[in-house]
Residue, then its C-alpha position, 0 to 999 in steps of 0.5 A: x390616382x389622378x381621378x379619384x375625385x371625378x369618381x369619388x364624385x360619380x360615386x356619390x350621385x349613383x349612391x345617392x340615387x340608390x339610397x332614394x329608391x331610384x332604379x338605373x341604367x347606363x346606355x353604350x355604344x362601345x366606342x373606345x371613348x365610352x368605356x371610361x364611363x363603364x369602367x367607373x360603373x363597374x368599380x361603383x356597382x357592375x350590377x347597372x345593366x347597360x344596355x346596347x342599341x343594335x341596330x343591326x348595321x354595326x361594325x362586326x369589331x364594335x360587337x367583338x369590342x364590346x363582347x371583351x369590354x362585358x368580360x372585362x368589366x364584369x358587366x352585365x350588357x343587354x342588347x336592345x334592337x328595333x321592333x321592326x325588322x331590318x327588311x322592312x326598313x325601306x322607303x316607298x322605292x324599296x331603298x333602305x332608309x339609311x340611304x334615303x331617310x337616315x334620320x328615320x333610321x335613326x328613330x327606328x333603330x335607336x330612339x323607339x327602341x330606347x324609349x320603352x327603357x326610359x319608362x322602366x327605369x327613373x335614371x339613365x347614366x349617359x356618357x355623353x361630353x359637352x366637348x363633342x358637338x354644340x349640341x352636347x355643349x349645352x346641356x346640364x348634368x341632370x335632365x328629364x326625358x319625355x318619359x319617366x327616367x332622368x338623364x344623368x350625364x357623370x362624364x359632361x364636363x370631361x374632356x377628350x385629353x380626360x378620358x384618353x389619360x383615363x384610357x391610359x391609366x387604367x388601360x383599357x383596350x381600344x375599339x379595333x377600328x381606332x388603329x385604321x383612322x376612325x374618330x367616331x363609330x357608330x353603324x357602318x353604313x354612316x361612318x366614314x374615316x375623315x382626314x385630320x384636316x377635315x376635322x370640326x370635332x370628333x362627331x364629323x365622321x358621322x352622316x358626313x355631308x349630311x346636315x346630321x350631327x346625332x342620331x335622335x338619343x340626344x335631341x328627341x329623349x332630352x327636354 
């Protein structure tokens, strides 16, 4: 098959880390160019729990995507939400943060709520890809988190071409809202449908016009 050898690869770093007593997770957020990553895992060992950061402003078809993926696979999914609830998510106005503090929505909903996994665990398996913004461009296959766990990114140096071929081969179904026109998606409230010839990079979709390009997952939980 024609990516044998990447997954003979990731095969090995997860055997590896099993044989020196090391604990795993994988995290997700169910967009169709994720899955490759868990359909790996699966194949591997579908006993890695992934789990999914909801925060309560997903697409209804990420939740529906990611139901069929679970079955599919065989996985196990845990979802993990905010500690504080969505009604209390607003700024001194009264207005949701989203709206008027998208990056403190982001800590509430996706970086607090990981780091208490990241101190249970000594591996987080992540999918992201150095080809997706400048930021992901620079980082190492394995990096320490400010809390116990390191990162283990298996599918760094893939490309877009890489994991849509994989998608094909193996095929594995898409996201729902891939077939209307969405590059990235992640909550509602801050993903739009960008132009092709609007685009940068496939992240572009995301906080558009805001000078934003992640969510804290990958700046705050990475040293």
């Amino acid at each position: 098959m024609a990516f044998d050898a990447e997954i003979d690869s990731i095969r090995k770093k997860i055997e590896g880390y099993k044989n020196e007593g090391k604990t795993l997770f994988a995290g997700s957020s169910f967009q169709t160019h994720s899955i490759p990553m868990l359909h790996i895992l699966s194949q591997i060992d579908n006993t890695i729990p992934i789990y999914f950061l909801n925060t309560g402003y997903l697409f209804p078809q990420t939740i529906e995507y990611k139901d069929e993926i679970a079955r599919l696979f065989g996985i196990k999914v845990i979802d993990q939400k905010s500690s504080t609830p969505r009604n209390m998510q607003k700024d001194s106005n009264g207005r949701l943060l989203f709206t008027s503090d998208p990056d403190f929505c982001c800590h509430l909903n996706k970086v607090a709520p990981m780091e208490p996994i990241l101190q249970t665990y000594d591996i987080w398996i992540n999918g992201v890809r150095a080809d997706q913004n400048a930021n992901r461009a620079k980082m190492k296959e394995e990096q320490k988190t400010p809390q116990r766990a390191m990162r283990y990114h298996p599918m760094l140096q893939w490309t877009k071409q890489m994991i849509w071929n994989y998608i094909k081969e193996y095929k594995i179904p898409h996201h729902p809202l891939d077939a209307e026109g969405y590059t990235s998606i992640g909550c509602e409230p801050c993903t739009r449908k960008i132009d092709a010839s609007q685009m940068g990079d496939e992240r572009m979709a995301r906080w558009f016009g805001l000078n934003k390009t992640e969510c804290g997952l990958h700046t705050e939980l990475i040293k």
